[in-house]
N, C-alpha and C positions, 0 to 999 in steps of 0.2 A: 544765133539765138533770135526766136520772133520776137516782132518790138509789141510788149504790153500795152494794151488799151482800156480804158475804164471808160464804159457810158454811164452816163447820170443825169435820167431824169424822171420825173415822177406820171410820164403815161407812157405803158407799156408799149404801147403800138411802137411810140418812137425806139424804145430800149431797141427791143427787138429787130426792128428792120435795120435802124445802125448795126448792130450786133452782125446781121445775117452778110450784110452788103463787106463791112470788114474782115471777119472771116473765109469769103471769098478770094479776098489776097492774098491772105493768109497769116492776117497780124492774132496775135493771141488777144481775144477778146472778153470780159467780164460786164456786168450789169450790177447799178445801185440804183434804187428809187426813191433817193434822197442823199442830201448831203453828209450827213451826219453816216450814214453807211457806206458812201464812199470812202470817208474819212476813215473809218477802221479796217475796210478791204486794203486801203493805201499804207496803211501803219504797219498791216501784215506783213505787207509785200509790197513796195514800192514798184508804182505803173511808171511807163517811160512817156504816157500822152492820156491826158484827163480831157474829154470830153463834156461838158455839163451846160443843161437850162440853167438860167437865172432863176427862174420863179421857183421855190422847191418850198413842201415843207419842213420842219426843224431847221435846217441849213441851205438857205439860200447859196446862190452859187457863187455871187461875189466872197462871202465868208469861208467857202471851200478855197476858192482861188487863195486867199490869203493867207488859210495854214498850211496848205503847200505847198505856197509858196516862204514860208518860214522854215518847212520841216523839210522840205526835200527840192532846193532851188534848181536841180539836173530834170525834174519832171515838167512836162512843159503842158499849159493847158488850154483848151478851146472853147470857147463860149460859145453857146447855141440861143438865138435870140429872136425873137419877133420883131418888124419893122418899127413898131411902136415902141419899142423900150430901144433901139437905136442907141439914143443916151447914154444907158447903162453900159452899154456893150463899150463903147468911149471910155468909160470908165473903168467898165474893168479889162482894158490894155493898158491903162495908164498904170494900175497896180498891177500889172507883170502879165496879162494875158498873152498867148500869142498871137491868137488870131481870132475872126468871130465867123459864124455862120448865121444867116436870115432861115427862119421858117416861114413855108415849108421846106426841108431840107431835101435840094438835089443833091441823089448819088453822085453824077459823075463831077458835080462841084467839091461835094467833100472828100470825095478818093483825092482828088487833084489835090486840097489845100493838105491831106494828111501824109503825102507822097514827100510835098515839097517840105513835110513840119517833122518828117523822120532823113532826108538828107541833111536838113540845118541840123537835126539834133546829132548825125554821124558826123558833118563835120567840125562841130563845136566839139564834139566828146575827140575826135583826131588831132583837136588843137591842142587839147588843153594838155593831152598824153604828150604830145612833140612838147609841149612847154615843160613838164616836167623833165622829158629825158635831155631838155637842154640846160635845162637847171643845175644838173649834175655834170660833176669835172670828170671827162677822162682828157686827161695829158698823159704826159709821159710822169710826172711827178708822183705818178699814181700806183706807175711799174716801178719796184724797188729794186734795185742791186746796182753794182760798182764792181762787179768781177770781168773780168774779160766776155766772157760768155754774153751778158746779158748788155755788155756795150756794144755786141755786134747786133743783137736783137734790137736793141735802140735804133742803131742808125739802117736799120733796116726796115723799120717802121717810119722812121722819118722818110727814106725813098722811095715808097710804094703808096704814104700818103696819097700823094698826089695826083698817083696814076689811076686807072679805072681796071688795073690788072686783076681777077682772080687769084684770091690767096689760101693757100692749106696750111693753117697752124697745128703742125704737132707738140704731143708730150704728155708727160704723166696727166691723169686726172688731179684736180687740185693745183696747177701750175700756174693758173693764169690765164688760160687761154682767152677766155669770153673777155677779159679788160684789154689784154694786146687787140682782141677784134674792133672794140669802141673805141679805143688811141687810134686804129688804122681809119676810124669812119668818122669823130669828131674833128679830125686834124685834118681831114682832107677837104674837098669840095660839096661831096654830098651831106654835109655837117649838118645842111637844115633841114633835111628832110628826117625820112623813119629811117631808126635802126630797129631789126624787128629779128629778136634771137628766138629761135627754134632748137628744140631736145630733141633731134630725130630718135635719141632712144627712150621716150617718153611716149610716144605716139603709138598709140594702138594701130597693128598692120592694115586692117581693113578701115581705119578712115585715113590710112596716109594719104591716098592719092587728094583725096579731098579737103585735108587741111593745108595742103602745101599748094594745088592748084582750082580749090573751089569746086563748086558744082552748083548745077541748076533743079531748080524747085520741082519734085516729082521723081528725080532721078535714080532714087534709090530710098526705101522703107526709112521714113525719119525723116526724109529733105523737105520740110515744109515751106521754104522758101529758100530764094537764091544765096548764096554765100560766096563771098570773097576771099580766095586762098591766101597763103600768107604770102606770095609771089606779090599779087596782084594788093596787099597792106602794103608790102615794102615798096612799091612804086616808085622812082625817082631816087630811092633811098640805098638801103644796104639791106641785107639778107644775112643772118649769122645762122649759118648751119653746122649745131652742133653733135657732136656722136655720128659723122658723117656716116661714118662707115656702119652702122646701123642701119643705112635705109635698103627695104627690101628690092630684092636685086630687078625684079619685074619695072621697079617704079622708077632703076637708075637708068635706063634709057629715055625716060620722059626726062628725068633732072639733064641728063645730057642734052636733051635735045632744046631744054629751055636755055640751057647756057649757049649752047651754040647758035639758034637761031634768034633768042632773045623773044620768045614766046610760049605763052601756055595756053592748056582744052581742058577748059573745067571739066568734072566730071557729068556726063548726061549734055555737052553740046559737041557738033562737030566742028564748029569754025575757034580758030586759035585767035586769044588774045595777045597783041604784043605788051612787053612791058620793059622796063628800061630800069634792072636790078643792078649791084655793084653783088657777087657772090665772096663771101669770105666762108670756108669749112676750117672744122677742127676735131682733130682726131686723136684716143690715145691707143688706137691700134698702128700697126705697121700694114699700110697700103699694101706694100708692094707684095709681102705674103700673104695679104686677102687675094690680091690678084693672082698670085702663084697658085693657090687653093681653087682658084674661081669661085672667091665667092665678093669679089665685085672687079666690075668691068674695069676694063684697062685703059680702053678710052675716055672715060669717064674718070681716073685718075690720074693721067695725063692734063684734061683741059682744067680741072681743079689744083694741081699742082704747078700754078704758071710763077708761083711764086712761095716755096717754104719758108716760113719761120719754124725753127725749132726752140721749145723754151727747155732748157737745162732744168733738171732735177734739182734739192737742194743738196745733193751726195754729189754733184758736180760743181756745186759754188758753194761750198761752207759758209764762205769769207763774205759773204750775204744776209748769214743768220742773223747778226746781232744789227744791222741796219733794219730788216725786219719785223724782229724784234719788239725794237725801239718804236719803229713805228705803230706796230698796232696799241703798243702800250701809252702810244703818246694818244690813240684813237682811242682808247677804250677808259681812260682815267679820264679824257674830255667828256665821254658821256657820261660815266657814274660820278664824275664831280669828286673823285679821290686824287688827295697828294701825293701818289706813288710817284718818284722823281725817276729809278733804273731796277736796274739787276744787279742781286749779290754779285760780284764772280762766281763763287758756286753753281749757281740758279744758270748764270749765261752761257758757263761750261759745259752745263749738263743741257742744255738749246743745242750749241754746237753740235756734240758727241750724239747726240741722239739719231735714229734712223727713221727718216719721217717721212714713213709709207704711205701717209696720204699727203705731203708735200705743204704748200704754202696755206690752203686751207687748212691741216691740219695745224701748223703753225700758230695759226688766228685763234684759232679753238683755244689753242692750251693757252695763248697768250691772256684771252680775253676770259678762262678762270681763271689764271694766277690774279690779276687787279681785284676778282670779285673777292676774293680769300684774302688776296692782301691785305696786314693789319696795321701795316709800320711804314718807312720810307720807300723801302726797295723790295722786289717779289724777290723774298728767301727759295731755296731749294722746296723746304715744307710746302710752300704754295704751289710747287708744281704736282698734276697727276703725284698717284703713288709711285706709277709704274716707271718715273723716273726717278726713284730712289729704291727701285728691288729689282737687284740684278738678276736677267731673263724674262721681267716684266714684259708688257705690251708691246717696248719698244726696244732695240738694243742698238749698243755704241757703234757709231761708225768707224772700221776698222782702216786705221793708220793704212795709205798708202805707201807698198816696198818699194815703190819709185820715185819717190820726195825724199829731195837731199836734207841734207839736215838746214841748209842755209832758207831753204824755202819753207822749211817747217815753221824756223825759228821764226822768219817774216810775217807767218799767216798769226802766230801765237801775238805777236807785237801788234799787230793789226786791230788783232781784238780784242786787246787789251786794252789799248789806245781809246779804241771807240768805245768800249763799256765805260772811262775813266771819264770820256768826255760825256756819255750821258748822266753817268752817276753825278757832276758838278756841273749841268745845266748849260752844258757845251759852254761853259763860259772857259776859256783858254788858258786865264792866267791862274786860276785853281786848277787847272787841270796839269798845267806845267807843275805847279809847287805838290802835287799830292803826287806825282809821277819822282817828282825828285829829280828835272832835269830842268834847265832853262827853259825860255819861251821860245828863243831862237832855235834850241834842240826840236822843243814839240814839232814848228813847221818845219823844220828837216824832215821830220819824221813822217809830215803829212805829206810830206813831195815823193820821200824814198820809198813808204807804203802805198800811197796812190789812196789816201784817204779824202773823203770830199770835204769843201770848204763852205757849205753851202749854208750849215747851222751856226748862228753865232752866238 
């Protein structure tokens, strides 16, 4: 996107030949001939670089500098001044200018200062994004489950942290994938840099090449200035490429050939930039029948597959639902400020049995209306969807597997029992023993011989 500019000042000659000279580079360029008009072109639509004389009528330019620098402190502005008022110009950097220019104003003096007042402002607005996406926790605390399945996925993320291996997370859409890719990029090395996720199925075909490896200005109908691919944002960082198997087959030899040689050809140059990515994909197709089909490359899912995680279904770890659960509803009654303490059993039974075709996303959803419907201590059944109380509804029961003995049955039923009784009494243990009706010492029997975590007290 071109960077906005707003000239302002009150003799046209000036507007104008700024105007003409910036335009040439190609920044988006607007005219005000006074303060007071800047000020409502800026209300409109916030500019990313205000230009302005001091001397103006209705609104002088120190006054402009001051209410935008109240109403919009990411706009940065530039005082235009005569030798003679020098002074003023001191003065208004002291109230937030960035920088100032003398008249008469040399072009190739103001391209320079406005070249180096749109890097400062790319890398100020790159910090502030990295400070937020550091801000935020991905651990592992973040990825739920306690089933076998998802403890191999754990310590499977724990050993590739560290490595600089390309990795192909498969599974259902809704599973997870995009939080396993930021556990694998926060936990590792490259943690300070960018994590920069891409939707390859979000991407219109004819600008893929150029949102993933840039292009240069003129290149094509639209390219008004240079752009930086999302290759060349992730720099130093990680790459999550999501819906791998979306990307148009023309384009999967450039992606191969960025992985292998660790460079990319914006669009419209010929000399290759190198760059220095960490690649993570994810996929909820099965590769290796796209590749059977040909409709993506084999070498290209070889060098993206140097390392699979697979994330399990929730039809593969039941014994997940109510940890789950528990959690979004510990997340979702923290933000609406409601006492919901658990789940009926009924309400948890019917979590379990249900067949959740859009997976852990889907989970969230239902979890986070039941709190909004909730009226009492615990989400009743009533609080759930209709469609988990009318049989053939949206959703239907997951059908009892003929190859679980009964002793494993009985195991998964104790489990979740256990853990509904400990959230329904505030994981406190010793209510949880006396409403169960067995000792205390039984309960952590029972947390050793189920393999239930000890982690909430």
């Amino acid at each position: 996107m071109a960077v906005r500019i707003l000239i302002v000042d009150d003799e046209q000659i000036i507007r104008e030949s700024l105007t003409f000279v910036l335009r040439k580079e190609g920044y988006e360029v607007e005219e005000a001939a006074n303060g007071r008009e800047a000020l409502s072109k800026h209300e409109q639509k916030a500019f990313d670089i205000i230009i302005t004389d001091i001397e103006m009528p209705e609104l002088r330019g120190i006054e402009l500098l001051e209410r935008v620098a109240q109403r919009s402190p990411q706009t940065f502005v530039m005082i235009i001044t005569a030798f003679a008022s020098i002074e003023t110009a001191i003065q208004a950097l002291r109230k937030g200018a960035y920088d100032y220019i003398l008249k008469p104003v040399e072009f190739d003096d103001l391209l320079h200062r406005v070249r180096k007042l749109v890097e400062h402002r790319e890398l100020t607005t790159e910090n502030i994004l990295l400070r937020k996406e550091l801000s935020r926790t991905y651990d592992f605390d973040q990825i739920i489950g306690q089933s076998q399945s998802m403890k191999q996925v754990f310590e499977t993320i724990k050993r590739i942290s560290q490595s600089d291996g390309t990795v192909l997370i498969t599974g259902k859409s809704g599973t997870g994938k995009e939080l396993v890719a930021r556990a694998i990029h926060y936990n590792g090395p490259r943690k300070q840099r960018r994590f920069v996720a891409v939707n390859c199925g979000a991407i219109v075909d004819t600008l893929f090449e150029s949102e993933l490896f840039g292009h240069k200005k003129g290149s094509f109908t639209g390219a008004t200035a240079d752009k930086d691919g999302l290759f060349k944002v992730a720099d130093g960082g990680t790459i999550f490429l999501d819906e791998v198997g979306e990307i148009p087959q023309h384009l999967q030899v450039k992606l191969l050939r960025a992985i292998e040689q660790k460079e990319i050809t914006p669009v419209g140059r010929t000399e290759p930039i190198t760059m220095d990515v960490r690649i993570i994909a994810a996929t909820n197709k099965d590769l290796r029948i796209e590749v059977e089909k040909g409709r993506f490359r084999e070498d290209l899912f070889y060098r993206l597959n140097v390392v699979e995680i697979h994330l399990p279904s929730l039809t593969e770890r039941p014994e997940d639902i109510p940890l789950l659960a528990n959690h979004f509803l510990s997340l979702y009654r923290n933000q609406m400020s409601k006492p919901v303490k658990g789940f009926s059993n009924e309400a948890m039974n019917a979590l379990i049995n249900y067949r959740w075709k859009g997976e852990v996303r889907e989970l969230e959803n239902v979890v986070e209306r039941s709190v909004i419907f909730c009226d009492g201590d615990f989400v009743e059944l009533r609080h759930l969807p209709e469609y988990f109380r009318s049989p053939g509804g949206g959703g239907s029961p997951l059908p009892q597997s003929p190859g679980e003995s009964l002793k494993e049955a009985i195991k998964q039923f104790e489990r979740q029992y256990i853990q509904q009784a400990l959230s329904n009494h505030g994981h406190n243990k010793e209510e949880t023993a006396r409403a169960l009706g067995i000792s205390l010492s039984s309960l952590y029997r029972k947390f050793d011989e189920l393999s239930i975590p000890l982690s909430k007290d």
